[in-house]
MIVO-361286 format. One record per residue (C-alpha): residue in three letters; x, y, z. Coordinates in steps of 0.1 Angstrom, whole numbers, padded with zeros to 4 digits, always signed. Layout:
N
ALAXYZ...
END
This chain:
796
UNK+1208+0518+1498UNK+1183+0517+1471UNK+1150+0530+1476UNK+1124+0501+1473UNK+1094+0521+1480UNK+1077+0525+1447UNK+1049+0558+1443UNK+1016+0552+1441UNK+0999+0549+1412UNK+0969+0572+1406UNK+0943+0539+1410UNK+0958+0538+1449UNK+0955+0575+1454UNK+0918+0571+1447UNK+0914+0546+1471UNK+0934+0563+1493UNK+0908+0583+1520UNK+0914+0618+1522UNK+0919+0612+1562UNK+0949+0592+1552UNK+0964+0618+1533UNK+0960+0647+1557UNK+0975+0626+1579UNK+1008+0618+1555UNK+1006+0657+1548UNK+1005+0668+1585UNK+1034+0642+1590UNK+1055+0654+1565UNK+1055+0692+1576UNK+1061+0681+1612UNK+1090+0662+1601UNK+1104+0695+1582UNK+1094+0716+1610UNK+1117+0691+1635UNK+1144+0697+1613UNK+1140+0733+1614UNK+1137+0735+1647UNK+1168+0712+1653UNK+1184+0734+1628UNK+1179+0767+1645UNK+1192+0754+1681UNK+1226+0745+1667UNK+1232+0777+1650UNK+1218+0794+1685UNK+1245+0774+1703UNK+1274+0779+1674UNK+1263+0811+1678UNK+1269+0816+1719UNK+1300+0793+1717UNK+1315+0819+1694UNK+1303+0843+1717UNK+1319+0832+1749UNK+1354+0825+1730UNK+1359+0862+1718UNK+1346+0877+1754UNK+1372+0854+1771UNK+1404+0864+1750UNK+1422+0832+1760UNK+1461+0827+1756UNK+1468+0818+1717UNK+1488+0793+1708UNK+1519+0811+1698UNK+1522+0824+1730UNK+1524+0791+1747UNK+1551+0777+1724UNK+1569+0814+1730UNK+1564+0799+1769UNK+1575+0765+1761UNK+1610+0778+1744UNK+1613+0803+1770UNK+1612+0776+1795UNK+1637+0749+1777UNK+1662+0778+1780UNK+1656+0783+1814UNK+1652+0746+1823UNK+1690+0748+1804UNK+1703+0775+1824UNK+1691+0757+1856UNK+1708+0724+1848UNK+1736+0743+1842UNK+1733+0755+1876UNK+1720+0726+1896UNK+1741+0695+1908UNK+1729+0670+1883UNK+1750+0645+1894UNK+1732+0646+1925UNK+1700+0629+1910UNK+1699+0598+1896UNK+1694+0591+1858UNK+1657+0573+1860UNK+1647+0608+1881UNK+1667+0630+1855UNK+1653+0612+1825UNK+1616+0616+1842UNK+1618+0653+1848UNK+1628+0660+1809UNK+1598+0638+1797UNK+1577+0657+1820UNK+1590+0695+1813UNK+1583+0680+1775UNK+1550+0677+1782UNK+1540+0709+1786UNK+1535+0704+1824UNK+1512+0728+1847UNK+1539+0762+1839UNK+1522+0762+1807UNK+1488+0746+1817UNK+1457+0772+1814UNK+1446+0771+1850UNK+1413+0782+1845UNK+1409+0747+1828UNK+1393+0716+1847UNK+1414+0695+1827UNK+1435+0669+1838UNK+1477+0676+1832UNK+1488+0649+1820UNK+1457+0638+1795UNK+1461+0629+1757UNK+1449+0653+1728UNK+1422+0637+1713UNK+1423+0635+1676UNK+1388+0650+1669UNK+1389+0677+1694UNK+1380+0713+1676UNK+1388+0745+1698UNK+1348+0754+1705UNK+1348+0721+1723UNK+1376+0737+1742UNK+1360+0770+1741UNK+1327+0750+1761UNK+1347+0738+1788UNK+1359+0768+1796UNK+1333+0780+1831UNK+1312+0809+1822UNK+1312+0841+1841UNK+1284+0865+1843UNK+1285+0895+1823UNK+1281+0930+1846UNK+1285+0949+1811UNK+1260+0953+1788UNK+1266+0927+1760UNK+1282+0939+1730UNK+1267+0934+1696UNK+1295+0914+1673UNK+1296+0908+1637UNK+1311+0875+1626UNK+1336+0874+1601UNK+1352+0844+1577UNK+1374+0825+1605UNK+1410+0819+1596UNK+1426+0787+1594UNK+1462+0775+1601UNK+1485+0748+1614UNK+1474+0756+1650UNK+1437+0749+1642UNK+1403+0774+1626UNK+1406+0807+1647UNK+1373+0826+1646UNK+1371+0865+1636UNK+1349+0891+1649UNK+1344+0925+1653UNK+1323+0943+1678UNK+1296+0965+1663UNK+1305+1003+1667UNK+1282+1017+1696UNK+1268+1050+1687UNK+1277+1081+1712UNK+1242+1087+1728UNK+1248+1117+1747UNK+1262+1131+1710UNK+1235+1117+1696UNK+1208+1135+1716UNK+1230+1165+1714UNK+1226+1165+1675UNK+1189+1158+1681UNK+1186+1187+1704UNK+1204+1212+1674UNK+1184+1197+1649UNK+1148+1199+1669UNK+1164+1236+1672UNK+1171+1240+1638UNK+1136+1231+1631UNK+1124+1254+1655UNK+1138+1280+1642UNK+1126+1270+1605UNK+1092+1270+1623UNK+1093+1300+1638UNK+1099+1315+1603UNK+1069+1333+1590UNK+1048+1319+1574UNK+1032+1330+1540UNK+1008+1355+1548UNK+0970+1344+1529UNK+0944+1368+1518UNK+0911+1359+1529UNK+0900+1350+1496UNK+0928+1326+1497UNK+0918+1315+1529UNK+0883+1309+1519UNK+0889+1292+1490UNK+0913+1266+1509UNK+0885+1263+1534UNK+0859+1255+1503UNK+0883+1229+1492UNK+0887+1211+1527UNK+0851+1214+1525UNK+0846+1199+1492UNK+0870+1169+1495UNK+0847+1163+1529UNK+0817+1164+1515UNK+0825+1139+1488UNK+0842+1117+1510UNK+0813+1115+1528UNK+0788+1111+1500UNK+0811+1081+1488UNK+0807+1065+1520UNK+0769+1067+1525UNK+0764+1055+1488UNK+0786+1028+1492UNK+0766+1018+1527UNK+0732+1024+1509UNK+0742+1005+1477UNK+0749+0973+1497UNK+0742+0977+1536UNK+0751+0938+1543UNK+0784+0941+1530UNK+0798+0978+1539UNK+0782+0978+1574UNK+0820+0984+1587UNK+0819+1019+1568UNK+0793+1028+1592UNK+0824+1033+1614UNK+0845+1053+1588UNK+0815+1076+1585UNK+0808+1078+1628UNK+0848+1087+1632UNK+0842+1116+1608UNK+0819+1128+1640UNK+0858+1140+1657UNK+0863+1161+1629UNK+0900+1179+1642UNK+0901+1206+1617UNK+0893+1238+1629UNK+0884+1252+1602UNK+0858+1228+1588UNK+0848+1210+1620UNK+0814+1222+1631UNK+0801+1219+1593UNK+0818+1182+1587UNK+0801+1172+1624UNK+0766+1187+1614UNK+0768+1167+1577UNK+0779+1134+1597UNK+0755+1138+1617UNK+0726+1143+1594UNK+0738+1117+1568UNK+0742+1091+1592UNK+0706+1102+1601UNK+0691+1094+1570UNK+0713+1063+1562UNK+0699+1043+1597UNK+0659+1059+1587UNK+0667+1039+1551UNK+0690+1004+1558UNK+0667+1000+1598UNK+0646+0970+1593UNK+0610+0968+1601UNK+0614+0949+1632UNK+0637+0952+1664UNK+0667+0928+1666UNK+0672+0912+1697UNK+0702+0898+1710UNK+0713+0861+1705UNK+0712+0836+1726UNK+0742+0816+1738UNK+0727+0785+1720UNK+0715+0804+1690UNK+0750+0815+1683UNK+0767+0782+1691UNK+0749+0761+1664UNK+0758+0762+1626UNK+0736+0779+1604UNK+0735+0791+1565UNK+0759+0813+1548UNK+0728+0836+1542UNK+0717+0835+1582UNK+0753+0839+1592UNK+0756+0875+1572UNK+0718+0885+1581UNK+0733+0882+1617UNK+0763+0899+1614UNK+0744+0927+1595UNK+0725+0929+1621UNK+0749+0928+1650UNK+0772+0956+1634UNK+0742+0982+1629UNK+0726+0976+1664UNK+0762+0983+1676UNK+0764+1013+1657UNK+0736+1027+1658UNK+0744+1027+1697UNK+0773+1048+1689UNK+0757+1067+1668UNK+0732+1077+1698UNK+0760+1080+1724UNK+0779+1107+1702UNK+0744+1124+1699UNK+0736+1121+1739UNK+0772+1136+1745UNK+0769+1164+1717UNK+0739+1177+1740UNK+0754+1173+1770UNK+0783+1193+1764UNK+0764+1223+1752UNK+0741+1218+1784UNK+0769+1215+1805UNK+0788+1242+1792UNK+0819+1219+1783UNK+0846+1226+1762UNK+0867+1201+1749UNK+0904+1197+1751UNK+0910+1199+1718UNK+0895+1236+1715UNK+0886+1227+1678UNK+0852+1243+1687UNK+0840+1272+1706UNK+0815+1272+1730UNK+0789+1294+1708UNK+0792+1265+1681UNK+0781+1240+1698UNK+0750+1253+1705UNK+0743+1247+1665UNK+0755+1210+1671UNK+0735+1203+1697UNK+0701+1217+1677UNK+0709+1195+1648UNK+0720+1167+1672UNK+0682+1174+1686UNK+0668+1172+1654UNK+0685+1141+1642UNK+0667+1128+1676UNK+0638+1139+1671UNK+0633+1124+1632UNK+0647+1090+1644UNK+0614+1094+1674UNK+0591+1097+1646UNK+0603+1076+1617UNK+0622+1043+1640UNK+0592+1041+1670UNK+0591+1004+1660UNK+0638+1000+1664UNK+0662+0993+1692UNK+0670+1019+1721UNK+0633+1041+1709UNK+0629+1043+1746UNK+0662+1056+1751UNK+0655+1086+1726UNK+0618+1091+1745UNK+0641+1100+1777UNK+0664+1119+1760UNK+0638+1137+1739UNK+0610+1147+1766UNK+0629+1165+1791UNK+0644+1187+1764UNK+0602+1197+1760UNK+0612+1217+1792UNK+0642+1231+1781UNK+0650+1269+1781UNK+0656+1274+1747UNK+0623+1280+1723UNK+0639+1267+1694UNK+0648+1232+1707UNK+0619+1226+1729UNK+0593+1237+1699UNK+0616+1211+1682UNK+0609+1181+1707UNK+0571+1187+1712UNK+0565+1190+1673UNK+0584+1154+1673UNK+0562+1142+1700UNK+0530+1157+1685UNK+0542+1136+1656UNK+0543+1101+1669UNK+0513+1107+1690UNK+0492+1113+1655UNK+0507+1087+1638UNK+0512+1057+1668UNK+0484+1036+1658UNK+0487+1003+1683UNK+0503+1029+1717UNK+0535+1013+1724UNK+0553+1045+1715UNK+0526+1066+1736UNK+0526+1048+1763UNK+0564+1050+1762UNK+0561+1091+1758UNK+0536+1091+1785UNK+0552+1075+1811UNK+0584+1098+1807UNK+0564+1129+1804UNK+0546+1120+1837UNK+0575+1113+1855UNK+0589+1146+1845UNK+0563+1162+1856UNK+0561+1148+1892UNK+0595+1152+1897UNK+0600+1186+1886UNK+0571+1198+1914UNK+0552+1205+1888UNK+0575+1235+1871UNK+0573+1227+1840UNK+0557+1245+1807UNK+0526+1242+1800UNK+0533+1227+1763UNK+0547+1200+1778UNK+0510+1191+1793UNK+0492+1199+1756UNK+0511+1172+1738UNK+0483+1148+1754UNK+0456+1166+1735UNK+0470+1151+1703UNK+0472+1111+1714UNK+0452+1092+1693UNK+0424+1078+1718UNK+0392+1097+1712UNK+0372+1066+1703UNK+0374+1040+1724UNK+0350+1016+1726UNK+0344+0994+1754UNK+0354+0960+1755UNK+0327+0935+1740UNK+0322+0896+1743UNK+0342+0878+1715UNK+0311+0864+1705UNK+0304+0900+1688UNK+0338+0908+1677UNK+0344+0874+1658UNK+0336+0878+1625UNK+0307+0855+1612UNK+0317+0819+1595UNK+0288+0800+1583UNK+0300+0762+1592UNK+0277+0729+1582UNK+0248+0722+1601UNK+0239+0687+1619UNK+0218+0679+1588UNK+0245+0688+1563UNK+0270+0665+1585UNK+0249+0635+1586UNK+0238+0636+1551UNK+0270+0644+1537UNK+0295+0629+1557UNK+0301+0594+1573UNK+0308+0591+1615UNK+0344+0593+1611UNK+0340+0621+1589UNK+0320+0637+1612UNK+0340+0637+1641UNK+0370+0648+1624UNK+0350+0676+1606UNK+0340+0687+1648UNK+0367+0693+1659UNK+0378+0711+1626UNK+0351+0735+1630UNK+0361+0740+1666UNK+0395+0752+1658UNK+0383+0774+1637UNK+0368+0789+1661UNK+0390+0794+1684UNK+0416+0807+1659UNK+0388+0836+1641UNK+0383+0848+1683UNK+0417+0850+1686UNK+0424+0869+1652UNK+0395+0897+1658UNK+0402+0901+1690UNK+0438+0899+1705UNK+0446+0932+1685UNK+0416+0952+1694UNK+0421+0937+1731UNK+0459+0947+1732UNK+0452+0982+1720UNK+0424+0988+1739UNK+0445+0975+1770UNK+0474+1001+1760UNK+0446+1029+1755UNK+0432+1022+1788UNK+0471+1021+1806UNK+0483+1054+1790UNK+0446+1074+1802UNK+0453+1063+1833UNK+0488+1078+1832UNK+0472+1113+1817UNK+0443+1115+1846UNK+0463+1108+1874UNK+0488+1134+1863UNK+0457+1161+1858UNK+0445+1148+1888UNK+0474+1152+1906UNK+0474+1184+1895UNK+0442+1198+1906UNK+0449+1184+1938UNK+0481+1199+1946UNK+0489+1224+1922UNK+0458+1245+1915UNK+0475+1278+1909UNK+0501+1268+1884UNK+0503+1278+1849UNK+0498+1245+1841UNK+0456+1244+1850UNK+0449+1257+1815UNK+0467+1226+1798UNK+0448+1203+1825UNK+0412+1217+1819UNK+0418+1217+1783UNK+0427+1178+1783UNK+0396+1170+1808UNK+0372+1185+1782UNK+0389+1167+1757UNK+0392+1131+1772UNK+0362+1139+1800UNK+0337+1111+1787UNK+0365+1087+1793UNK+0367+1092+1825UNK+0351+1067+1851UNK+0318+1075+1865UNK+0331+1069+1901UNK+0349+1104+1896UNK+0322+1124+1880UNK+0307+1138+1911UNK+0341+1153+1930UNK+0351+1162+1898UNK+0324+1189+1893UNK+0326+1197+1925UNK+0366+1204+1922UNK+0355+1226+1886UNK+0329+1246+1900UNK+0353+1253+1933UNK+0380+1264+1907UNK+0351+1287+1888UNK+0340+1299+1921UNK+0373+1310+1933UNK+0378+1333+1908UNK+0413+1331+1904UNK+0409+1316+1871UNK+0414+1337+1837UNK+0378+1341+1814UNK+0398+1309+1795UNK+0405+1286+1824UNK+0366+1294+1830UNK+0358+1283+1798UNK+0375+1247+1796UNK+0363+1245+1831UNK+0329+1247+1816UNK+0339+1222+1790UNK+0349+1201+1809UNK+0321+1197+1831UNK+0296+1195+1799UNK+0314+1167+1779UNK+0313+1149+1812UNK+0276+1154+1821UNK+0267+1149+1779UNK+0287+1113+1780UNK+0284+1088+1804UNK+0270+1116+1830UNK+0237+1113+1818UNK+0229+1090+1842UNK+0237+1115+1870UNK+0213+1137+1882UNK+0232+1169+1884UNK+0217+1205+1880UNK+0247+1222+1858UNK+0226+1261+1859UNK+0259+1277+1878UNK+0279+1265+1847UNK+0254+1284+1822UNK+0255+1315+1843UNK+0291+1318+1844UNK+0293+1312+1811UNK+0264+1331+1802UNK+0286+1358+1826UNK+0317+1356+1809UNK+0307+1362+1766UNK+0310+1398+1775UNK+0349+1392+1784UNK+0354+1387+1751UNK+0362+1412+1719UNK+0380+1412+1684UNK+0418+1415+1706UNK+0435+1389+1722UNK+0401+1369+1730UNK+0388+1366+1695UNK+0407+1333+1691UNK+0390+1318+1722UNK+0357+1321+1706UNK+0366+1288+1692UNK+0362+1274+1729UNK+0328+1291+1734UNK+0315+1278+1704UNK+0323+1242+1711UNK+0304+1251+1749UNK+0276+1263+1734UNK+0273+1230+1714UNK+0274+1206+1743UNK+0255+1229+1765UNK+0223+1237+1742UNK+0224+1214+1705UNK+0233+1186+1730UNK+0209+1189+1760UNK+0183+1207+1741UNK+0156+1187+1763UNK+0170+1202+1795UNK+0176+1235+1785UNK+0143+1261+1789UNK+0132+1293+1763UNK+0140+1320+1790UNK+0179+1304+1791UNK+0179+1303+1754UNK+0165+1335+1743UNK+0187+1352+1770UNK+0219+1336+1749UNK+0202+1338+1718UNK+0203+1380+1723UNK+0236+1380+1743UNK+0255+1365+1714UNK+0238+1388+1688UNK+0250+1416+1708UNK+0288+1397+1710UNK+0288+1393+1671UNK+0290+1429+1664UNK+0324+1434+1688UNK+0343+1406+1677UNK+0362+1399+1642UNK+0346+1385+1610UNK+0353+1348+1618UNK+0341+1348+1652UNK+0308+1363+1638UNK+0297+1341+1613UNK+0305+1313+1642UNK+0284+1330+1667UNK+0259+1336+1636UNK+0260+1300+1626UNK+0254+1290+1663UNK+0222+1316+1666UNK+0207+1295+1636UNK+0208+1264+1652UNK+0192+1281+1683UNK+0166+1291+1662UNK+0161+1261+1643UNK+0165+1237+1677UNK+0142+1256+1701UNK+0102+1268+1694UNK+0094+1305+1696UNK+0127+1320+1691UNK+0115+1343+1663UNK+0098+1360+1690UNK+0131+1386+1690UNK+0121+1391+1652UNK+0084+1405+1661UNK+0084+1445+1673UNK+0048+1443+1683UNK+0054+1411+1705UNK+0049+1428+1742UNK+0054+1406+1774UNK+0057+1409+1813UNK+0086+1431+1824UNK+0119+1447+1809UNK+0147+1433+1796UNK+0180+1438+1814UNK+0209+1433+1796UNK+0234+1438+1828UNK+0212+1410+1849UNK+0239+1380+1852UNK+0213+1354+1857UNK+0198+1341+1825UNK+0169+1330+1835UNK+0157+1366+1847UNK+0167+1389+1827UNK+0135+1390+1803UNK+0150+1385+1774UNK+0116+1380+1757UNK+0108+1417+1759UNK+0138+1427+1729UNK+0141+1421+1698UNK+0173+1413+1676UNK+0181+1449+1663UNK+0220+1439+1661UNK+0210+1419+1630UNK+0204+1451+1610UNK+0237+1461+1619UNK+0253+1432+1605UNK+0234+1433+1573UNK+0255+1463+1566UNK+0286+1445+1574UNK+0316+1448+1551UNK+0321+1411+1554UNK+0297+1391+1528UNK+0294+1360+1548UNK+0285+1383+1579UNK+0259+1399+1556UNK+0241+1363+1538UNK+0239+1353+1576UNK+0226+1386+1589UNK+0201+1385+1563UNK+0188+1347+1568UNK+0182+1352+1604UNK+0160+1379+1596UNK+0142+1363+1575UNK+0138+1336+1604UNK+0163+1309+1595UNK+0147+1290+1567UNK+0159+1257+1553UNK+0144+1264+1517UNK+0133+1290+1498UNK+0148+1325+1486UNK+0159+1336+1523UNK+0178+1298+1529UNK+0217+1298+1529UNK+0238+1276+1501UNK+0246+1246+1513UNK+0284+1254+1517UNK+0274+1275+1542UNK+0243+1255+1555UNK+0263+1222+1562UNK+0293+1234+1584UNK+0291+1237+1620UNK+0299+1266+1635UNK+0335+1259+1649UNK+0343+1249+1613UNK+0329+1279+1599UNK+0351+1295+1628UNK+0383+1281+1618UNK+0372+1284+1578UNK+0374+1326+1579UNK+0400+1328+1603UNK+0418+1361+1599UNK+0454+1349+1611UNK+0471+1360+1580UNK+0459+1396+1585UNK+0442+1396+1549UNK+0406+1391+1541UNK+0389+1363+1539UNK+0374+1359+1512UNK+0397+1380+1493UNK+0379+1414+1483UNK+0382+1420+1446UNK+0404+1447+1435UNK+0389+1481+1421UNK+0414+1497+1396UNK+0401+1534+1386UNK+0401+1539+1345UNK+0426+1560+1336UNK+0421+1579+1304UNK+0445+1577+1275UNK+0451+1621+1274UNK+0450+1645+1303UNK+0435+1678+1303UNK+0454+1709+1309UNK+0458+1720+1343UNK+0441+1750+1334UNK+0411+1736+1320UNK+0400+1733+1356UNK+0402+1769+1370UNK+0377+1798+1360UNK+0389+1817+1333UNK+0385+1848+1354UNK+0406+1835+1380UNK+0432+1821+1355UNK+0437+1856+1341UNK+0443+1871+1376UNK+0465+1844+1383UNK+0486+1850+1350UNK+0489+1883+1355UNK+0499+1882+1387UNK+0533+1854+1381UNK+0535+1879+1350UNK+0548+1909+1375UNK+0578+1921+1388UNK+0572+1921+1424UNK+0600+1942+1441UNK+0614+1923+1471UNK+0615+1939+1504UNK+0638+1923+1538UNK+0614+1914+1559UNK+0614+1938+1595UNK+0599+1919+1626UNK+0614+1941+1648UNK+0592+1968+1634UNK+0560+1946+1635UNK+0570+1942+1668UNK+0568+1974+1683UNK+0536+1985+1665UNK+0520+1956+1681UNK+0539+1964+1715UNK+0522+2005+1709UNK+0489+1996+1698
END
């Protein structure tokens, strides 16, 4: 039949909608699928037909024709034998049609088939072959491979032959000889290396390592959206296997992965999506971004985990199944696993799981070993200086304070000092936002109805009102949020002192708690002022404290009563008598460096509160710390120096210590503890002559200013680099740590000159003769007899 269907023409096809022809498409390759599929099921059942034939072994046809003589000779024999002329000739001529037919003797019983059926013309032997009932198999099926079938006059006779079975037990028996053979290969020597061979196939390994990791963290840098995935290459390198190289290949992994996460983080922190948010469509661009995104949270998770598990296994003394690495390396792993911590706390405070590191980071503060705790409160330190809004130092805080209470207080003292550095000296109290909202200049009522019509005017309202609103909310939401953090994370620090004081006044941690009082003790609420001096001066009292417990005590109580304290009426004199006490504790040893702490004291107590402080109290310190200056190091005595001009300049009639002649009632006792009565206006400042001959200039152009009564101008006035620093500065200028002098003295090298003179240019000529003479002569050489010696001294 001829096809009428003519092909479009390339007009239609345009006109055709795409729809239309996806559809034809998707039509077509079902149809050629169908006939695949319909395919594929016959050959499955040619396939099993075969199958069953050759596991039935059914009679062939020969063998039923061999039958069907067999039996004509027999039917023969028998009609020889029986009576035929007993039977009729309609019975006689039936029985030979029938034995013709190849009756039930040479019927395949197994068959359902009727006897005396006719052959059809179209019936092929696996038609035959399916009629035949299937049995199950109790043998395992055997594999056949089907050969060209064979066709003769009886009909197509399929060939196969079955697929020869290997011997398994002879089969595992050669494994087992080979897996010895090997064994025994294996168990050959191997080729001895020299250690230089050995470490030069260590360098290699090393090398190749090194490089491969380099590649990888280029490629990552180079373009972080698209090799985000080689983040994982570069983490799996963390299960380094080989012995030899393992601990260095972890500690470069662990360091480059470090710096790769401080470079491709983002500014911000990446949240999770949303169901919704990741159910609608969105740009190519967006789509990337978020799987960027996704794949370096994930990671950097990892990254932390491996990190988290390093230390632990160190801590917990764990060795690994693998024995790549001993127990004494991992000690190395976990330090730079700590370190790697400890830069991601300082440069990501703003990126996911930074509250995760803050617990990992502070409780290693406590731990035993010096090198990994200085580690972890150096990183702290850090982010305290640099955490401008608090977020971070709240974070720290918290932790730290939590550590602390649940450790019953056992923990170093270091741990406690980290809150001297957080960045909340100057706070300022919160104002209206009238005063914090910077100053717009908007139109006045005039302006408005001169310049503008009604409409105008209205609109031009409610304009300036916004405005309003939104310059309030600009000044002061941030200086409100941080002031709010500020205020949360004191709170945190003074009920952990507090807390302290209370329950643990004996441990090592009061020096850390007195220090931060006098640091952050004008921030404290008045309510607490008065037990709190009474809890400092029960502590002084005691007199369990150490001379520098005493002294921050004494801070602490003066940076209260100098701040908002002023309004209390407190009498602080038991405070300037044990201080007043304690300056002869001190001396160039241990002590020198906690002249600092005096020296910061003695600011608060007199610069500060000159008005309450009275002449006998100040010349008593004024010749007490003259006295101190000459037993203490160089620093330390231009400080106390430095502070002794102030006194001189801040209070009247202190150059009565410069007058011999001055004469007054009583003598002075320099042993009296009390300040006020110790008559200190009966001495005079004789220690400054001492210093004037001190081998420290500084020492001497401040001994010698004093004395000549502390002027600001003239011949006997200091420069002004000396002149304009305060006395802790000067302190901490000429600090002597480095165990050379400071300034540096200048060098004297001796002239040498260019000849020497004869040795014997400096002996008398007399002498040198005698001398001559003498190495001249032959002196005879007697043995020496102490035995003799011996007995004349024994006689006489």
């Amino acid at each position: 039949r001829k096809n009428t269907k003519r092909v479009p023409s390339f007009r239609k096809l345009l006109r055709t909608s795409q729809i239309k022809l996806d559809n034809k498409l998707k039509n077509k390759q079902y149809k050629q699928k169908s006939a695949a599929k319909k395919y594929r099921k016959e050959q499955k059942k040619l396939r099993e037909a075969v199958r069953d034939a050759i596991s039935r072994k059914p009679f062939p046809l020969e063998e039923c024709k061999k039958k069907q003589v067999a039996g004509k000779w027999e039917e023969k024999e028998e009609e020889d034998a029986l009576p035929l002329d007993m039977m009729d000739e309609d019975d006689l001529k039936l029985m030979e049609d029938l034995a013709q037919k190849a009756s039930f003797l040479t019927r395949d019983l197994s068959s359902n088939e009727p006897v005396h059926v006719k052959k059809r013309k179209h019936e092929s032997v696996i038609e035959k072959y399916e009629k035949v009932p299937r049995r199950l198999q109790t043998e395992p099926e055997k594999e056949l491979i089907h050969l060209l079938p064979i066709k003769d006059k009886t009909g197509i006779i399929p060939q196969a032959v079955e697929k020869p079975v290997p011997n398994v037990a002879h089969d595992e028996e050669e494994d087992t000889d080979d897996m010895e053979e090997a064994e025994d290969f294996n168990e050959e020597p191997l080729p001895i290396l020299t250690p230089e061979e050995m470490a030069a196939q260590r360098r290699q390994k090393l090398q190749e390592r090194k490089m491969h990791i380099a590649a990888l963290a280029s490629a990552i840098l180079s373009e972080p959206d698209s090799n985000v995935k080689k983040l994982k290459e570069l983490r799996a390198m963390l299960m380094e296997q080989d012995p030899n190289v393992a601990v260095i290949v972890r500690k470069l992994v662990m360091v480059s992965l470090m710096e790769i996460f401080k470079d491709i983080a983002p500014s911000y922190k990446i949240r999770p999506l949303t169901e919704a948010e990741k159910a609608t469509k969105v740009k190519k661009e967006t789509q990337k971004l978020r799987e960027f995104e996704e794949g370096l949270v994930s990671q950097y998770k990892f990254y932390l985990e491996n990190l988290e598990q390093t230390i632990k296994d160190w801590k917990q003394r764990k060795l690994k199944k693998s024995n790549v690495i001993s127990l004494k390396a991992y000690k190395g792993l976990a330090e730079v696993a700590v370190k790697c911590l400890c830069e991601l706390l300082v440069a990501l405070p703003h990126f996911n799981f930074h509250n995760n590191i803050i617990v990992l980071i502070v409780p290693l503060m406590n731990d035993p070993s010096k090198m990994i705790s200085e580690l972890c409160v150096e990183a702290v330190k850090k982010l305290f200086k640099q955490d401008k809004l608090g977020y971070a130092s709240l974070g720290v805080v918290k932790v730290i304070s939590g550590l602390v209470r649940g450790r019953n207080y056992d923990v170093r003292p270091e741990v406690l000092k980290v809150f001297l550095h957080l960045r909340i000296k100057e706070v300022e109290l919160q104002k209206d936002s009238e005063d914090i909202a910077p100053k717009k200049k908007f139109m006045t009522y005039k302006e408005k109805r001169k310049n503008l019509s009604r409409m105008q005017r209205k609109w031009k309202k409610a304009e300036e009102k916004l405005e309003r609103e939104l310059l309030e909310a600009e000044a002061s939401e941030s200086k409100e949020k941080k002031l709010k953090l500020h205020t949360e994370t004191l709170n945190i620090v003074f009920v952990t002192y507090f807390r302290i004081l209370k329950k643990a006044q004996k441990s090592p941690l009061l020096p850390a708690v007195l220090e931060g009082l006098a640091k952050f003790a004008h921030l404290i609420n008045v309510e607490f002022f008065d037990d709190l001096l009474i809890v400092l001066h029960s502590l002084i009292a005691s007199g369990d404290l150490s001379y520098r417990e005493s002294l921050h005590c004494i801070l602490s109580a003066f940076h209260i009563l100098s701040g908002q304290g002023d309004v209390l009426n407190i009498d602080p004199m038991k405070f300037y008598t044990h201080l007043y006490k304690t300056l002869f504790s001190l001396h160039a040893g241990g002590t020198n460096e906690d002249i600092g702490i005096v020296l910061q004291c003695l600011d608060v107590m007199f610069a500060k509160r000159r008005k309450q402080v009275s002449q006998q109290r100040a010349l008593a310190f004024l010749k007490r710390l003259s006295i101190l200056a000459l037993h203490v190091l160089p620093n330390s005595s231009v400080g106390i120096l430095a502070t002794n001009r102030v006194f001189m300049q801040t209070f009247p009639k202190m150059d009565l210590l410069l007058d011999n002649e001055s004469q007054g009632s009583g003598v002075y006792l320099p042993e009296l503890e009390e300040p006020e009565h110790c008559n200190a206006q009966n001495t005079a400042l004789w220690e400054l002559h001492l210093l004037q001959r001190h081998y420290h200039p500084t020492v001497q152009k401040f001994a010698s200013h004093l004395i000549a009564g502390a002027p600001t101008e003239g011949s006997g006035a200091l420069p002004l680099d000396l002149s304009q620093r305060s006395a802790t500065e000067l302190f901490e200028t000429y600090c002597m740590k480095g165990m050379t002098f400071n300034p540096p003295v200048a060098s004297v090298t001796p002239r040498r000159k260019d000849t020497f003179s004869q040795r014997d240019s400096f002996v008398d000529e007399e002498l040198n003769k005698q001398l001559q003479q003498h190495i001249s002569e032959t002196v005879a050489r007697k043995p020496l007899d102490f035995a003799k010696h011996l007995k004349e001294s024994s006689l006489a």
